[in-house]
Structures are given as C-alpha cells and as structure tokens.
N, C-alpha and C positions, 0 to 999 in steps of 0.2 A: 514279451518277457523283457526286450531289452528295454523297454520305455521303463519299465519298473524297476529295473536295475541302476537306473543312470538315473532314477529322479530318487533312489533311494538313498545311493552314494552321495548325491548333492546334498541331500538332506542330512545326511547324515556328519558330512562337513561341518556342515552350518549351524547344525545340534551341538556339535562338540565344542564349536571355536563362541559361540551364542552361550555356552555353558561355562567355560572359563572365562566372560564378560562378565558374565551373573553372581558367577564365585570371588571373582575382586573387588565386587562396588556392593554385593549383598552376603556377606562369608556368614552370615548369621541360618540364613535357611537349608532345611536339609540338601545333602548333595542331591538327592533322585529330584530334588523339586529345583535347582539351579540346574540342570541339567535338560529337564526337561523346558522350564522356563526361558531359557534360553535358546533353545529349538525354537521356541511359538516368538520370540521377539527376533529371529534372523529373521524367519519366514514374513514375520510381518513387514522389516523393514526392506527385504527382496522386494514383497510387492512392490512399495513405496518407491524404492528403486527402478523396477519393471516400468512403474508407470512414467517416473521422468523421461528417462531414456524415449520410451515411446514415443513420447510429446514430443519432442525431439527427432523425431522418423528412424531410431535408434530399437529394433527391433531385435533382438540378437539376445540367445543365452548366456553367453560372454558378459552382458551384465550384471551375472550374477557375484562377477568376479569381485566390484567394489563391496556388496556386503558382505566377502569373506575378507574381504582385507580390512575393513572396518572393526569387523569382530577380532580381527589379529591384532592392531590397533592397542585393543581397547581389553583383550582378554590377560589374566594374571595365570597365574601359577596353580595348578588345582591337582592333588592325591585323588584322581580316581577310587583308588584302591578303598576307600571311606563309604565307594557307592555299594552299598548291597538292599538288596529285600527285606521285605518284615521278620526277624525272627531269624536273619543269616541263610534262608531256604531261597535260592531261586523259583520252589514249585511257587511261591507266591504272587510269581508272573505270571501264572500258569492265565491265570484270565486275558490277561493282554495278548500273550501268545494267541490263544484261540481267536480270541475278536480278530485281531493281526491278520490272521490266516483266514478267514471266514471274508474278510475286507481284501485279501489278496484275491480270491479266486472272484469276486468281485469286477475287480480295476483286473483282470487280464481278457474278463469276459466283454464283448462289446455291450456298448450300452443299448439298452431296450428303451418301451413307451414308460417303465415303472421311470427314467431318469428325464422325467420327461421339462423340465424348468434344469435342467442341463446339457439336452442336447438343444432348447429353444435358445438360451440366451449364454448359461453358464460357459459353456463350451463354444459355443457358435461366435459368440462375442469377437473373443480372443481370434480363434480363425481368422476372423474378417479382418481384423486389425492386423494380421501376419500379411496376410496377401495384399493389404495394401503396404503396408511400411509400414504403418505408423499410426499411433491410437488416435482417436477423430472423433466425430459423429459418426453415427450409423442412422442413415435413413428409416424412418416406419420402423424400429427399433425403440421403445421408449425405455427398456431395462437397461439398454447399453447407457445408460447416464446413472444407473447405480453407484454407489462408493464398490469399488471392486477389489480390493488389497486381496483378498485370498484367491480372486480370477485373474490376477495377475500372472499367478503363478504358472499359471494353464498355458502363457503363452510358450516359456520353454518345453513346457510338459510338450504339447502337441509339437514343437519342433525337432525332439531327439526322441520321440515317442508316439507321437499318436495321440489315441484316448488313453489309452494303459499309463503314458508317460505324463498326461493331466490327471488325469482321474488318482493314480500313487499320491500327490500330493496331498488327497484326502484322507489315504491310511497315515501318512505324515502326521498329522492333526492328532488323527485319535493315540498314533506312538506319544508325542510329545506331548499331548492335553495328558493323556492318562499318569504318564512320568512326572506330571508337576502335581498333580492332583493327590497321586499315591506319596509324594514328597511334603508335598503343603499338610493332609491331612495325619502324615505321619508328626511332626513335629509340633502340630497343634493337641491332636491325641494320645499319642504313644505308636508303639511299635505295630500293633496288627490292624490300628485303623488305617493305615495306607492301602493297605488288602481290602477292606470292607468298599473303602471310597471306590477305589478303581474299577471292583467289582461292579458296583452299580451303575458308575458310568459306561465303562465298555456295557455291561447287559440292558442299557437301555435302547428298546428296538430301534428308536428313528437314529443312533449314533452306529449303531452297527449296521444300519441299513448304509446310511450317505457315507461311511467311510469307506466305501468299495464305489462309490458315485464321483456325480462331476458337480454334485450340488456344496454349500458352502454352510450350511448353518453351524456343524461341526465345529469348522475353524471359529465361528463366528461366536458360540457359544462358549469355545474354549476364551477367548479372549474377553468378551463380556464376563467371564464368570470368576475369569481369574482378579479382573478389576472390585469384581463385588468383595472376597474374600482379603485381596492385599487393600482396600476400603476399611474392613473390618480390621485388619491387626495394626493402621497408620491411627485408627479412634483410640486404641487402648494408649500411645503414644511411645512405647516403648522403642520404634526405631523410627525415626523423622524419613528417613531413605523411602519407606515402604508407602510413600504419596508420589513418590518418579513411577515407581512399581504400578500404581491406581492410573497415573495416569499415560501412562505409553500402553497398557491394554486395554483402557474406557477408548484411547485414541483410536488404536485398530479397527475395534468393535467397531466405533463410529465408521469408521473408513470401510467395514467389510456390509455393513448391511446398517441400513436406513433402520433396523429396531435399537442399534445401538444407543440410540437419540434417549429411549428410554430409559436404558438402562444411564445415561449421564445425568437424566435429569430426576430419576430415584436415588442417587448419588449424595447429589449433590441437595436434595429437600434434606433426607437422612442427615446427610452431614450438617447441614444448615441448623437443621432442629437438634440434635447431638451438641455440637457447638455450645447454642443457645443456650443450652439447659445445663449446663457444665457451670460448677463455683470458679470463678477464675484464676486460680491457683491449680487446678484440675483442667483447665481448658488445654485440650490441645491445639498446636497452631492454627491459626483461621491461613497463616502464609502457607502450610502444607496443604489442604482444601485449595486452595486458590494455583498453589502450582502445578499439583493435578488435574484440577477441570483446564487451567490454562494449555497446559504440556497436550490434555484429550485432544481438547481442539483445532491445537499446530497440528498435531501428528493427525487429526481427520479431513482439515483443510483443504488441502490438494484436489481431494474429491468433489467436495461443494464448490469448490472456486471454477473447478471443471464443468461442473452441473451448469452453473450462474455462466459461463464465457459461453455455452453451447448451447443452451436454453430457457437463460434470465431465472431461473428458479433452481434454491438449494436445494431440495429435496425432489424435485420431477420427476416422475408426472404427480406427486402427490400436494393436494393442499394450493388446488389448482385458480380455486374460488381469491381466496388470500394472494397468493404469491404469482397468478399464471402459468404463462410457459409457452415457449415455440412449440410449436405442431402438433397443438393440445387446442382443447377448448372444452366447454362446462358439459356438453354433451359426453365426448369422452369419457372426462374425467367422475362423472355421475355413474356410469357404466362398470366404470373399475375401481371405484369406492366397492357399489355394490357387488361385485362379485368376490372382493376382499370381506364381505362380510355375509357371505353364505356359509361359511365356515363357521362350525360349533351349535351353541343353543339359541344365539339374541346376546344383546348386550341389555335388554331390561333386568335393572336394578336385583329385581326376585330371584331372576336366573345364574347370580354369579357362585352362589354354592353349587350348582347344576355343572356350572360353564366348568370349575376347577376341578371335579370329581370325576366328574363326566369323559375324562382326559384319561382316566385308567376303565372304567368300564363302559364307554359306549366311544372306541379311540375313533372308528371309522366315519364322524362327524369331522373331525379333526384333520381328515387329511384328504387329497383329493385322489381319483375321481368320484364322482356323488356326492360328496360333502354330504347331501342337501337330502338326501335318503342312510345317509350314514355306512355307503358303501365303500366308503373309504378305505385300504388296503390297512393292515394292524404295523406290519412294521414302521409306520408314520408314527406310531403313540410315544410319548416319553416315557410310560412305566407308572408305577405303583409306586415306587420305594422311597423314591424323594420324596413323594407329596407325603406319605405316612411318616418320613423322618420329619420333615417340618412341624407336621402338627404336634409328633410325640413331644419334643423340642420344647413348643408352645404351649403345651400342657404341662409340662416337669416343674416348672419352676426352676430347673435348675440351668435353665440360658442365663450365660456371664453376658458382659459387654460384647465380645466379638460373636455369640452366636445373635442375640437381638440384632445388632447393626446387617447382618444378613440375611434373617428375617423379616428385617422390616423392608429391604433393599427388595428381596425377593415378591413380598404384598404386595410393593409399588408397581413391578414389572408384571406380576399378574393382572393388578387392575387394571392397567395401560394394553395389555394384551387380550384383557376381558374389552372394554370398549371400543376396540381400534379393530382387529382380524384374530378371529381365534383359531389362528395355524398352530398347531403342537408341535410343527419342526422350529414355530419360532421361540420357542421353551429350551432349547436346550443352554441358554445365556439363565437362566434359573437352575437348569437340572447341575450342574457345575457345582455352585456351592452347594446344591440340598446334597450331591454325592458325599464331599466333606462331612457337611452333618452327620449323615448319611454314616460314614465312619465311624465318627463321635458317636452317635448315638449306641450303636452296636456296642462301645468298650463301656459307656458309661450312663445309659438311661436303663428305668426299671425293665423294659420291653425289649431294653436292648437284644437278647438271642432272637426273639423273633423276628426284627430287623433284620437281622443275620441270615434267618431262614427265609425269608421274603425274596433277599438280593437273590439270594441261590436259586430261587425259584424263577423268578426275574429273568435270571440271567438263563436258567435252564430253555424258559418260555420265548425269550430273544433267540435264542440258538435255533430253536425248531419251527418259529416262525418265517423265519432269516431264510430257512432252507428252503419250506416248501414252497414260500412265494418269489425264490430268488436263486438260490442256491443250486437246489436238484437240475434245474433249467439248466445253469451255466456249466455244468461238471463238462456235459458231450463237446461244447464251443472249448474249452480250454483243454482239455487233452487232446483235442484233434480229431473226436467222433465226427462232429458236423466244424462245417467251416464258416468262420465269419460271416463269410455271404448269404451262407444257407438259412445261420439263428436271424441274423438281420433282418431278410426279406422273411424270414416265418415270423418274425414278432413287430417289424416296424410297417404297416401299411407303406407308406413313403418311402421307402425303401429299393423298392424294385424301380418306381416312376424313378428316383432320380439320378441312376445310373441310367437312364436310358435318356434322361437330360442331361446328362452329362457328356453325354456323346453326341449331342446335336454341336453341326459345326457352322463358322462363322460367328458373328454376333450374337450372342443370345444376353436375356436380361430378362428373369421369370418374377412376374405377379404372383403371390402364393395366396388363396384364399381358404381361409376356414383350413391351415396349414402352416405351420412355426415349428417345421424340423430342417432348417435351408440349413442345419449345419451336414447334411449329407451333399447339399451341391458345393461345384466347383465355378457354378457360373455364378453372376451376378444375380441378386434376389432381393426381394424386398416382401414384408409383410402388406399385402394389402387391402385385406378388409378395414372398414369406415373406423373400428375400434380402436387400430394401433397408430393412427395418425392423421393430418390433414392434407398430405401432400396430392391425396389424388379427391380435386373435390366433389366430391358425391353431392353435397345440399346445394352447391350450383349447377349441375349435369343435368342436361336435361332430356337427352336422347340417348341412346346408344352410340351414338356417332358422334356425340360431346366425350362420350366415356373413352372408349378408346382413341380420341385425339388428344384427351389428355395423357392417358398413358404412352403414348406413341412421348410425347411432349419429356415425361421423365424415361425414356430409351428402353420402352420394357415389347421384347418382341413376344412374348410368349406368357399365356396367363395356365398356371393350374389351380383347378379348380379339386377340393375335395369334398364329395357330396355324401359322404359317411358322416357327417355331423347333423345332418339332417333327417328328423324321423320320415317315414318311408312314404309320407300321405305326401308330405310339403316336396321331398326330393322329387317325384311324381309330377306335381303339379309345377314345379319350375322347369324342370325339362321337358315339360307340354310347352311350356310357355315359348321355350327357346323354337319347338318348330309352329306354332299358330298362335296368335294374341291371343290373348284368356280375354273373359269379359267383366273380370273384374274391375273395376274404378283404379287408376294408378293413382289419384289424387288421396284417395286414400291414406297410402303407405309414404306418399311424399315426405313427411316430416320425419320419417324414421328410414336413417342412413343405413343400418342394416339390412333393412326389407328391402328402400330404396336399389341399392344398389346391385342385387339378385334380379331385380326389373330391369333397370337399364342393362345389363349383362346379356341375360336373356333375348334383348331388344337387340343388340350388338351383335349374338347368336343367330339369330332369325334373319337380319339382312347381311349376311354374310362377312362382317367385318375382323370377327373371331370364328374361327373355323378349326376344328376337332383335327388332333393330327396324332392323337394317340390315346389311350383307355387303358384300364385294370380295372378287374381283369380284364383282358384280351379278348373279343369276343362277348365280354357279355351283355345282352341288350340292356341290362340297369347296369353301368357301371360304379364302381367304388369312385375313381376319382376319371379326368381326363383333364388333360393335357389342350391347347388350346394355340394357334397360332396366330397375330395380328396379320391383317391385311398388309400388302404394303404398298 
C-alpha cells in the first residue's frame, strides 16, 4: 500500500505543476484536458530524465526532483476552481472512479503469469539496472534495448515500492490519459461528450486490464493518440502552438515503444498529403509539420542513439536483415519476426476486413497465450465501440477536417498493425482518438444513442470480464486472506524454484531455459536459450563438454531448466536422453539451435558435467522444472 501511496503523491505533484505548464503556453484547451495533459508530459519527461541520470550511474528517485522544478519553471497561474465534470455533476467521474479502483486492487495484488511481458522484461529490466547502478546493456536481454520512457518510471516505483510502487504508475496513465481525453473531447464536442469519451476508454478491456499491470501499452497509447488528435486540431490551423503539442507526444510514443514509428510516419504521410492538397492561401504551415515531426524525433532520440551505442541498430532486434545488430543474427531474427506474426488472421491482402473486425468478435487471436488456436485471454481485446464510432464517422458524411485527419491517421496505423503484428494491446494508440470520436459521435451522429448504449455495455462487459479473469483471484492476496507467497507460488510455477535460488550461497549465476521470469531472482541470470542471443554459441558446440565450458566461460554456475514447455512425448524422450544416448542421428537436429541445444545439454547431463541439485515438485519422478549445478 505504501508503494501506491508514494507513487500516487509523486504523480500527483507532477500532474499539477505539468498542468499549470499547459495552462500558460496552451490557456485555449479545457482545464480537465491541461490538467490532465500535463500529468502525461511530466511523466514523460520524468522518464526522459530517469534515463540520463542512469546513463550516468545516477540511479536515485531524487531525480525526480529536476522535473518538478522544471514544471515550477515553466508553470503560470491557473483557477482550478474552472475545473469541473460534464454538466457541473462529479458522478460524471463515476467511470474513471470505478476503472481507478478495479486498476488499484490490481497494482496492490502481486503480479501473476496473466503480466507476463512484465515480469519478463517490463519490470525485470529496471531491476537489473537498480542493482547494478546504472542503465547499461543487459546480456541475452534483447527487449532491454527497447525505447523505454514509461519503464523508466518503474525504476523509482520498485525502489520506494516494490511492484505495487511500479505497477501505480500504470493507473497514473489511465488517471491522466482519461483527464485529457474527457477534456480534449469536451471542448471539441460540448459538455457531455467528455463523459461518452472517457467512458469508452476507461471500458476498454486491454486498458483496464494493463492499468493495474507493469505493462506499458497504456501509457503508450495515451501519448500516441493524443499526438493523432492535437495532429488534427494544428490541420485546421486555428492555434500554430498545437504542432509543439503533436510533437512532444509523437516524441514520447516514439520513445515508449517501437509502434510509435508508425504512428510518426501515418502523421506525417496525412500531413504531407493535407498540405499538398490545400489552395495556398488555406495552407497551413509546412514549418509547423516540420517542427513537430522535428521536436518527435529530439524528444525520441535518446532511445535510438542508446540502441545504435549498444547494438549498431535503431530499432533492435528488429529489421535485422537491413540494419543488423550485436548478439543477433538472421536465425534469430527469422524466429522472432515469426512469432510476432502468429498473432490475428494473416496479413494476406483478403484478410484485412477479418484482421479489424475480428478484434471485437474473435479477441482471443489477438492476445497471447494461443494466439494461434485463439485462446487468447478477452481482457487483451480493445472493444467494439471505437471501431463502430469510426466507421459510423465514415458513413455520416458529416466528418469536418479534424474528424478525417484522424481517421485517416487512424487507417494508416491499422494497416501498418495489419502487416507487421496483429497485437490488439498494440491498438490502443488508435483506440485514444476513436474514444474522442467516440464522444462526438454519441452528441452528434444519427446512431448516436446507440453509441451511447454500446459504451455502457462495453464498459459493463470490461468490468465483469476484468473480474473473473483477474479480479475475484486478487480480493484474498490484498486483504490479507492468502499471503503474497502463498498467490505467488499458486499462480507463478517459478516462483517457489527461485526463492530456493535465492538462498544458494556464494557465487551463484543462473542460465534460465525455456524461463523469462529472473525478475523473481536476486542473483545473477541471464536468458539462455539459442532464441534470445548469441553469447552462449550453440552452432559452434559440439559436445556437452564444449557447452558447458562455455557457459563456465560467461560465470554461470548453475543452469535451470523448465520442462513444462514441452509436450509430454518430447519431455520424455529428452530426459531418456540425459541418462543413455538415444539412437537417433544428432546430425540430424545440428542445424537447428533450438533442438541443438536440448542435445548437447542432455550430453553435459549424461557425463556428469551438470548435475541435478534440485526439482519441483519435490519428489516427483517427471519433474516441472529442475535446477542444475556446473561441475567445478
């Protein structure tokens, strides 16, 4: 609870002092929307901060201090008292409230396997960067070279908190995404589309699932989406300001996650072709366009310059054919294309009314685990009510200038999300403006009340989904029924192994295979299957006794192995293998580093070089995973 209190208070600072920056240089937009837009540009520029410092070996919450004195700086004079709800009614919160709290009992609950791409790198990341000083490479880590602006933030979190005090940073997001969005679509629409908007964003399931999480898309889509929207109101040209606006949140975005790319360069075509088509009297500046995508780029930089100093490639591991990259190569990178593209229906041509539709009625494509059978969990979905506002939008005839320019932004990030990975968490830099829409449309399209009814519905469907795959679980951990240890080891396999690794003394340095939860150890770890890196070479190995000299070589005493990834025929037949040669051909599997590698293991197994020094369960002759120690 303290971890959520003290990243609440921080945020809360940083909201306010971020909101009378917004209110002096932007005094045109509603208060709820400076208010809240000003929350999502501390936080972003905290990260920003976070990370120099780091660079730096400068590891310390205390840094947070420069972007509060910045925003003191830089902030005017601002009457609160201006700020109220749609209609003078606080119950018009009443949505945010609920998500608030549904996202609180969340971030106090430990994290499970459902947070699973945030206990592997979200979280773990930052970790590893606390215990050493200072942000770096991370070995057999290839996510750790992400653009990370909003996992920055997780480094204080975890140091006056924990995960409760990282993980608050993501109800952060949904407070202040929601605040600017109820603000934006109020002054675009009128009074009760603020209500409509916020509605549909907070009741979008993947937003209310990761705002109790350690995951980032949230943050990421608040800032992608607020760049699509302040895009649209710099085209109409009524305030030239509102291009700083486009681009310190295209910046972010770019800086929080590698899809931002897309949405800079749906932007910037939009703008390009808008431009273009414009009588020149009617043109707005090509210098605002240019000071935006310019401004994106400084403000994304840091990231990419970090990527290119650590691994000669901006975007790493991806686009590896083109660009390379350290401790990569085409094998890899062939691997992890394709499991980015197991996700959804196909990217053929036919399939993309499938691929966008398919996103409110078959979500379980959309999100992992199974993808690929469509068992995907439902709180991963984006919702119905965006994609229904767009198209009603698109049908009316009556989209002005600012609703086209974000529909057309919107087509582009879809078709770039259709060809490339069809993750629905990576929609929510779309779902942002369709919420606006989303508003609009309710006050002002013929369909509008059913819009209205949809969100409700939406939001009712988010709530009860929310619960039974998340919620109901957490009630007993956060009042005190069952104890951290207890939800942990019942929900995380890994869990129980690495408290009992963590208690091994002396030197220790664990290999993890077929295993990407090291944010539970305290010792040293590295990912090492053949997939997440080059450092241990498997396509040169050629013995067991090659294998483990190399590993002995990068300081690793101890290898775990987890054999629950494996169906029950092949776990079988590898653990034969480790006590008598099979008679199968190794030449065989030689070319394939995956197979490979379970062979010589096995081989390493068998003459005694790695030797069993612990199991789970305990006792049982097919074990879950075991524990493994080098020879010495």
């Amino acid at each position: 609870m303290s971890g959520l209190v003290c990243t609440l208070l921080v945020a809360a600072v940083l909201t306010f002092l971020g909101g009378r920056a917004v209110s002096r240089f932007f005094p045109r937009l509603d208060p709820a929307e400076q208010l809240g837009l000003g929350g999502v540009l501390a936080l972003g520029t905290s990260g920003l901060t976070i990370l120099f410092f780091g660079l730096l070996g400068v590891v310390s919450p205390l840094v947070l201090l420069v972007p509060v004195l910045l925003c003191l700086a830089l902030g005017g004079k601002q009457d609160w008292r201006k700020f109220k709800f749609a209609g003078g009614s606080s119950l018009n919160a009443l949505p945010i409230v609920i998500g608030a709290l549904v996202a609180c009992i969340a971030v106090l609950a430990p994290s499970d396997m459902r947070d699973w791409d945030a206990l592997a790198y979200h979280l773990a990341v930052p970790k590893l960067w606390i215990e050493s000083g200072r942000i770096g490479f991370v070995e057999g880590i290839h996510h750790s070279n992400f653009p990370f602006t909003a996992d920055m933030l997780y480094l204080p979190g975890l140091q006056w908190g924990g995960e409760s005090g990282a993980k608050a940073f993501s109800l952060v997001w949904l407070l202040t995404g929601s605040l600017a969005i109820f603000g934006l679509a109020r002054r675009w629409y009128g009074e009760r589309a603020g209500l409509w908007a916020s509605l549909v964003f907070v009741g979008c399931p993947v937003v209310l699932w990761e705002s109790g999480t350690g995951y980032i898309d949230v943050a990421h889509g608040v800032f992608a989406g607020l760049a699509v929207l302040y895009f649209a109101d710099a085209l109409r040209g009524e305030d030239s300001r509102s291009w700083w606006l486009v681009g310190l949140s295209l910046g972010f975005a770019m800086g929080t996650k590698h899809t931002g790319l897309q949405t800079f360069g749906a932007l910037a075509l939009v703008g390009a072709i808008t431009l273009f088509r414009k009588k020149d009297g009617e043109r707005p500046a090509w210098k605002g366009l240019a000071i935006a995508l310019g401004l994106a780029v400084l403000v994304a930089s840091p990231w990419y310059a970090k990527s290119v100093a650590y691994t000669g490639n901006p975007v790493y591991p991806f686009f590896y054919k083109q660009l390379g990259g350290r401790d990569w190569d085409a094998w890899r990178s062939e691997i992890y294309t394709n499991e980015q593209k197991t996700f959804g229906v196909g990217a053929s041509p036919l399939m993309l009314g499938h691929a966008v539709l398919g996103l409110a009625y078959q979500p379980g494509r959309y999100v992992n685990p199974g993808q690929g059978e469509g068992r995907g969990f439902p709180t991963g979905a984006i919702g119905f009510v965006g994609l229904a506002a767009g198209i009603l939008w698109a049908a009316s005839g009556r989209a002005g200038p600012r609703e086209k320019a974000v529909l057309a932004a919107v087509g582009l990030s879809l078709l770039a999300w259709f060809l490339l990975s069809q993750q629905s968490r990576y929609l929510t830099s779309v779902l942002v403006p369709l919420a606006v829409l989303s508003g609009g449309g309710v006050r002002r399209l013929a369909f509008g009340k059913l819009l209205g009814w949809l969100a409700g519905l939406q939001f009712a469907y988010s709530l009860c989904a929310t619960y039974m795959f998340q919620t109901a679980d957490q009630f007993g951990v956060v009042t005190g029924a069952e104890t951290a240890d207890e939800y942990q080891s019942r929900r995380i396999p890994f869990y129980g192994p690495s408290r009992k690794i963590n208690e091994l003394r002396g030197t220790v340095k664990v290999a993890l295979y077929d295993e990407v939860f090291g944010f539970f150890l305290d010792k040293p770890y590295m990912w090492a299957n053949p997939g997440h890196s080059t450092l241990i070479p498997y396509e040169r190995t050629e013995t067991g006794r090659d294998l483990v000299a190399a590993m002995k070589g990068l300081g690793f005493t101890h290898a775990y192995v987890n054999f629950s990834v494996l169906p029950a025929e092949a776990r079988d037949k590898w653990t034969a293998e480790m006590s008598a040669p099979q008679s199968d051909d190794p030449s065989k599997i030689r070319s394939n580093p995956d197979l490979w590698w379970r062979h010589l293991f096995a081989e390493a197994v068998r003459d005694g070089l790695l030797k069993p020094v612990d199991s789970w369960p305990p006792g049982n002759p097919r074990p879950r995973s075991v524990l493994f120690e080098l020879s010495r």
